[in-house]
C-alpha positions as CSV (number, residue, x, y, z in Angstrom):
1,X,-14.5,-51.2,40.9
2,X,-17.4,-49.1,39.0
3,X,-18.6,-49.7,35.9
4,X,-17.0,-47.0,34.3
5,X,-13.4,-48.1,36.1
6,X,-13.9,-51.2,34.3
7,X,-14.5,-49.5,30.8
8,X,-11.9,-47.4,31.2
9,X,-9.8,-50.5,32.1
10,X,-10.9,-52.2,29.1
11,X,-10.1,-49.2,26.8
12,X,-7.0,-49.0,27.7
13,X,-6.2,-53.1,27.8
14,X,-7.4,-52.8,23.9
15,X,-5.9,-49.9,22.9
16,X,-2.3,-51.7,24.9
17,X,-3.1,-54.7,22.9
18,X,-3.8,-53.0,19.6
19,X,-0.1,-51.3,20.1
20,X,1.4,-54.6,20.9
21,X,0.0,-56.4,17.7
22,X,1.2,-53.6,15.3
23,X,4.5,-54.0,17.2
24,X,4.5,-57.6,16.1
25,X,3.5,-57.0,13.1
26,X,6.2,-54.4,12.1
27,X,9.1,-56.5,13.3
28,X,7.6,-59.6,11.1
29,X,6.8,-57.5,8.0
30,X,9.9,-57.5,5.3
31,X,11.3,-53.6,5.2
32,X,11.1,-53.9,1.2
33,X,7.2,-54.4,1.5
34,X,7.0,-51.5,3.9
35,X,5.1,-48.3,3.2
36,X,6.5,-44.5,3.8
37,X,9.7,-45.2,5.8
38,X,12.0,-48.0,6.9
39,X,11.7,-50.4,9.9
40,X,13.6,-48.3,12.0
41,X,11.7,-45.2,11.6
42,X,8.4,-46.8,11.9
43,X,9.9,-48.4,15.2
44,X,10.6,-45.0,16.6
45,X,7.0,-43.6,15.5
46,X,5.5,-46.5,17.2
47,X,7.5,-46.8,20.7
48,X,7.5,-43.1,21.0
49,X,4.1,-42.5,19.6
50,X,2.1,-45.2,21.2
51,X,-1.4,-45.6,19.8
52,X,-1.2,-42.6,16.8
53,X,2.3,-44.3,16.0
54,X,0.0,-47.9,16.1
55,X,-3.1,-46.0,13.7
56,X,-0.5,-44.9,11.4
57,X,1.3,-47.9,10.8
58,X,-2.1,-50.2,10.4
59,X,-3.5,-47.7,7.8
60,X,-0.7,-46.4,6.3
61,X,2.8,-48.6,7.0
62,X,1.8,-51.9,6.7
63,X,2.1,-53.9,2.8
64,X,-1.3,-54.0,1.1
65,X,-2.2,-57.6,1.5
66,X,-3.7,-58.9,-1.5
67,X,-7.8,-59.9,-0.8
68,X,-8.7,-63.5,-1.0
69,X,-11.3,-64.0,-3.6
């Protein structure tokens, strides 16, 4: 395998990852603390979506979590 095969390899494996946590993270996040739409919708966006589906939920879906001070 090439270097670049590799990066490309790991690109991918992140950006798989990435998809899987928001995944995760959507199915243990309360529907009433949800942004924009319901679980369901954001389900659809993010199966059918993939990675722009994952981007939108992690900057615009997911419940502002208050910052520790």
């Amino acid at each position: 395998m090439t270097g670049q095969g590799l990066g490309n390899s790991l690109v991918v494996l992140a950006a798989i990852g990435f998809w899987g946590y928001c995944l995760f993270d959507l199915t243990m996040t309360d529907e009433l603390e949800m942004r924009l739409f319901s679980k369901p919708v954001w389900v659809v966006l993010l199966v059918f979506t993939s990675l722009l589906g994952s981007l939108l939920w992690f900057f615009a879906g997911r419940p502002q979590r208050p910052s520790p001070r």
